[in-house]
N, C-alpha and C positions, 0 to 999 in steps of 0.2 A: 504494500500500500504506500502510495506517495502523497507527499503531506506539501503544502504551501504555507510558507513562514508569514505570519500574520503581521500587518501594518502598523504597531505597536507605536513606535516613534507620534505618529501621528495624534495618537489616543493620550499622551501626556498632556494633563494637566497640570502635574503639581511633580515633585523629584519624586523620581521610580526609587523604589526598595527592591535591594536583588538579596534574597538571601543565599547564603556561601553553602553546597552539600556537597563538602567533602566526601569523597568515595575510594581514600588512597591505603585507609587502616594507621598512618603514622602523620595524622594531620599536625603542627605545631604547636596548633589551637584545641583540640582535640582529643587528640592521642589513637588508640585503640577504639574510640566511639565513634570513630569517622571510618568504622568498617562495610563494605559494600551491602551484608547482609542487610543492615540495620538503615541503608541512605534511603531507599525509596520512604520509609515513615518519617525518616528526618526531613523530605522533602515535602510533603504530607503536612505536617507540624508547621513548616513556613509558610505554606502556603496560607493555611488555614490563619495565622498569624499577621498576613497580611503581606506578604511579600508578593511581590511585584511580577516579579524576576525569579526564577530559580536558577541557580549555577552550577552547574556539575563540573566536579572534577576529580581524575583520576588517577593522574598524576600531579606527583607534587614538584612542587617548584621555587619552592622556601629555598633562601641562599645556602648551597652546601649539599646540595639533594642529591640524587645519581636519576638519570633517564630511568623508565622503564621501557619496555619492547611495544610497538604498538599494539601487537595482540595482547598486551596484558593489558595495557589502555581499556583497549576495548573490552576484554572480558571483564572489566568491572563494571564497565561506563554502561553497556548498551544494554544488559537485562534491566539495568535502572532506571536508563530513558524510556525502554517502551512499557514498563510496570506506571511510570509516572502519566506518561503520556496515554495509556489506556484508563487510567481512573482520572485524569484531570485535563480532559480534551480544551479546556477552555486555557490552560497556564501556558503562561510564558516561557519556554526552557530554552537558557543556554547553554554551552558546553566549553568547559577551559581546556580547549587543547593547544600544542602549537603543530598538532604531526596533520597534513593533509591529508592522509589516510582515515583517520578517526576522525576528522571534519565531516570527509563525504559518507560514509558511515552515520553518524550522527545526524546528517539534516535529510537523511534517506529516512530515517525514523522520526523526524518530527522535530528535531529540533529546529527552534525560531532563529538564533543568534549563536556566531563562534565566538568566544571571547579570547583572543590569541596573547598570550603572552610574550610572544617571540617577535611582535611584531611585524609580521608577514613576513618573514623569513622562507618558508616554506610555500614554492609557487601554486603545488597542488592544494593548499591551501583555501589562498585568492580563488584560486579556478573554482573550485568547491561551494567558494560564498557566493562568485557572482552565479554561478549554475541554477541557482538555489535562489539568488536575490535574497541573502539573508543579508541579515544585520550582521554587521563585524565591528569588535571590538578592539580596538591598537593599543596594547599593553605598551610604554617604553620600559623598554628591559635594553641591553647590552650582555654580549658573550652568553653563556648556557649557567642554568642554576648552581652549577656545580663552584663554579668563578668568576660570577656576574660583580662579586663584592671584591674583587680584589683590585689593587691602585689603579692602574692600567683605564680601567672599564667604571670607577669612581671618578674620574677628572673633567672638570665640566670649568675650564678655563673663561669660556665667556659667561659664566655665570648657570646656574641650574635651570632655571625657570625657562629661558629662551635658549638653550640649548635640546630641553625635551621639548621644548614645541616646534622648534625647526626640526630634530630628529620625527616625532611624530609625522608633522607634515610632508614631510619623505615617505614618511611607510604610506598615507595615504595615498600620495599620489601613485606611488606603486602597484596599488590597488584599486585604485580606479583605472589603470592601464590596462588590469588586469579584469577589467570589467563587472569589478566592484561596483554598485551604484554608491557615486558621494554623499550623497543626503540618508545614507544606511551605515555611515561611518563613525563611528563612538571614538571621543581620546581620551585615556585614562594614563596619567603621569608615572603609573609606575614605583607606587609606593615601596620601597623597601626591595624594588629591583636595579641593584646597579648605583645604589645608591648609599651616603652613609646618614647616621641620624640624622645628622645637623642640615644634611640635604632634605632629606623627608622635611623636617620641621620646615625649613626656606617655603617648599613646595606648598606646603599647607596655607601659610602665611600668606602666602600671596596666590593663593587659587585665584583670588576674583579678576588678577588681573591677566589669567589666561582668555583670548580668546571670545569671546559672548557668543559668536555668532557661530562658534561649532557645540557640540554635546557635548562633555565630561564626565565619566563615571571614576568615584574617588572609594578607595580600597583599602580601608585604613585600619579595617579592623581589628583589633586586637595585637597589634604588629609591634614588634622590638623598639621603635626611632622612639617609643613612650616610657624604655624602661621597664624597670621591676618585673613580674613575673606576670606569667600570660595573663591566669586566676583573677590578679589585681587592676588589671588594663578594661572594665566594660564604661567604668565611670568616664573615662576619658577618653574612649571611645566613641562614647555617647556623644558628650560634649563638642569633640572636633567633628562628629558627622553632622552636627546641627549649625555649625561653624563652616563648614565646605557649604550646604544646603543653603543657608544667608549669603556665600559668594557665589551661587549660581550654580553649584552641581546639577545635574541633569539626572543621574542615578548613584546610589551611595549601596556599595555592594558591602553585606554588612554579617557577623554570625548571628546578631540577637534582633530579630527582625520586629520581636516584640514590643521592644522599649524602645526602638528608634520612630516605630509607626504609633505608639500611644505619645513618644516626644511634639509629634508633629503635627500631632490636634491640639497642643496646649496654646 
C-alpha cells in the first residue's frame, strides 16, 4: 500500500510539538526504555499527549555513537512505523534517519517527513524525499556521530550562528536540485551536533535572529550544553523550548510532550 505525505506545513497554526521515540535500546535520555518493543506505546502516549509530530528513530546519533547497519535500522524502525501508522492513520510520522535506504523504506510505509541529521549527505536520500514530496528536515551536523565533536568539525571562525545558516543553506539548495520541493524544507541548527556548549548556548541566544522567512525546528531537549545530569535537565528544558517558541521556532522536537503543550496554553 502506498501512502501520500500529508500537507502539514500548511495546517500550522501555532509551533508544532514533535515528540522524540526513540527506538535505538541505549537512548542518552532514556536508557534501556527506548527499546523497540516498548516505542510503538511510547509513540501512542505522545500522541495522545498532544504531540504534533512523532519522530522515530533508530539509530543513535549522540556524539561518540558507532553507525548501525541499515538493516538493523530498519529492523527496528519499520514494524514500529507500520504498528503506529495502522492504529493512528491520522498522525504525523517522521523518521530520523541519514541512510537513503531506510528513507525510501520508510515513506513507502507512511511516513510524512525525513528528519536527516546528516544533512543530505546521502543522494539516495534527496531522491527518496522528492519521490515522495515529503517534508525534509536539514539537521546541521559536520563529520559522522562518532567525531562530529572533535576541534576540527567544532571551528566556526566567522562566528556560529551564520556559519550554520550559510552551511544549512547549502544543504538546501542541494536538495532542491535534487528535486526536493523548497517550501517542504525544515532548518534545524543542530543542537549538540558539531558543536561545543558554549556554541549550543550562542545558538539558543540568538535563535530569533535566524532567518523568519524559513521554518526552524529546535532540538534541545534534555541535551548536555545545560549540564548536570540528564534526570535534572526537564526544568530547563522546559524553559529554553518556550524561549526558542517567543523567537519564532516553527517546531520544538521535545521528550516531555506533556509539559511543553500544557506550557503553551498558559
Amino acid at each position: 500500500m502506498m501512502f501520500a505525505p500529508r500537507p502539514f506545513l500548511e495546517q500550522l497554526k501555532r509551533c508544532a510539538v514533535m515528540g522524540i521515540v526513540n527506538i535505538t535500546g541505549d537512548s542518552f535520555s532514556e536508557g534501556s526504555s527506548s527499546a523497540p518493543e516498548s516505542a510503538a506505546e511510547r509513540a501512542f502516549s505522545l500522541f495522545e499527549a498532544g504531540a504534533d509530530i512523532l519522530d522515530l528513530g533508530a539509530e543513535s546519533t549522540r556524539p561518540g555513537s558507532s553507525p548501525v547497519t541499515v538493516a538493523e535500522e530498519c529492523d527496528r524502525l519499520l514494524p514500529v512505523l507500520e504498528k503506529i501508522r495502522s492504529a493512528l492513520s491520522e498522525a504525523i510520522i517522521s523518521v530520523d534517519t541519514r541512510n537513503g535506504e531506510t528513507a525510501a523504506e520508510a515513506l513507502k510505509l507512511g511516513a510524512d517527513i525525513i528528519n536527516d541529521v546528516s544533512m543530505g549527505r546521502d543522494p539516495k536520500l534527496l531522491q527518496s524525499a522528492a519521490e515522495y514530496d515529503a517534508t525534509l528536515i536539514l539537521c546541521h551536523s559536520r563529520g559522522t556521530p562518532a567525531v562530529m565533536n572533535d576541534p576540527v568539525y567544532t571551528a566556526y571562525p566567522d562566528g556560529v550562528r551564520l556559519t550554520v545558516a550559510a552551511e544549512l543553506q547549502q544543504a538546501a539548495e542541494k536538495a532542491s536540485a535534487a528535486g526536493v520541493d523548497p517550501e517542504k524544507i525544515i532548518f534545524d541548527p543542530g543542537i549538540g551536533f558539531a558543536k561545543t556548549a558554549e556554541q549550543c548556548r550562542i545558538l539558543v541566544e540568538e535563535a530569533g535572529k535566524f532567518d523568519r522567512s524559513r521554518l526552524w525546528l529546535w532540538g534541545i531537549s534534555r541535551k548536555s550544553f545545560m549540564g548536570g545530569n540528564v534526570s535534572d535537565r526537564n526544568v530547563e528544558t522546559l524553559a529554553l523550548e518556550l524561549q526558542l517558541i517567543n523567537s519564532g521556532a516553527s517546531v520544538i522536537r521535545t521528550h516531555d510532550v506533556k509539559s511543553l503543550r500544557l506550557a503553551m496554553k498558559e
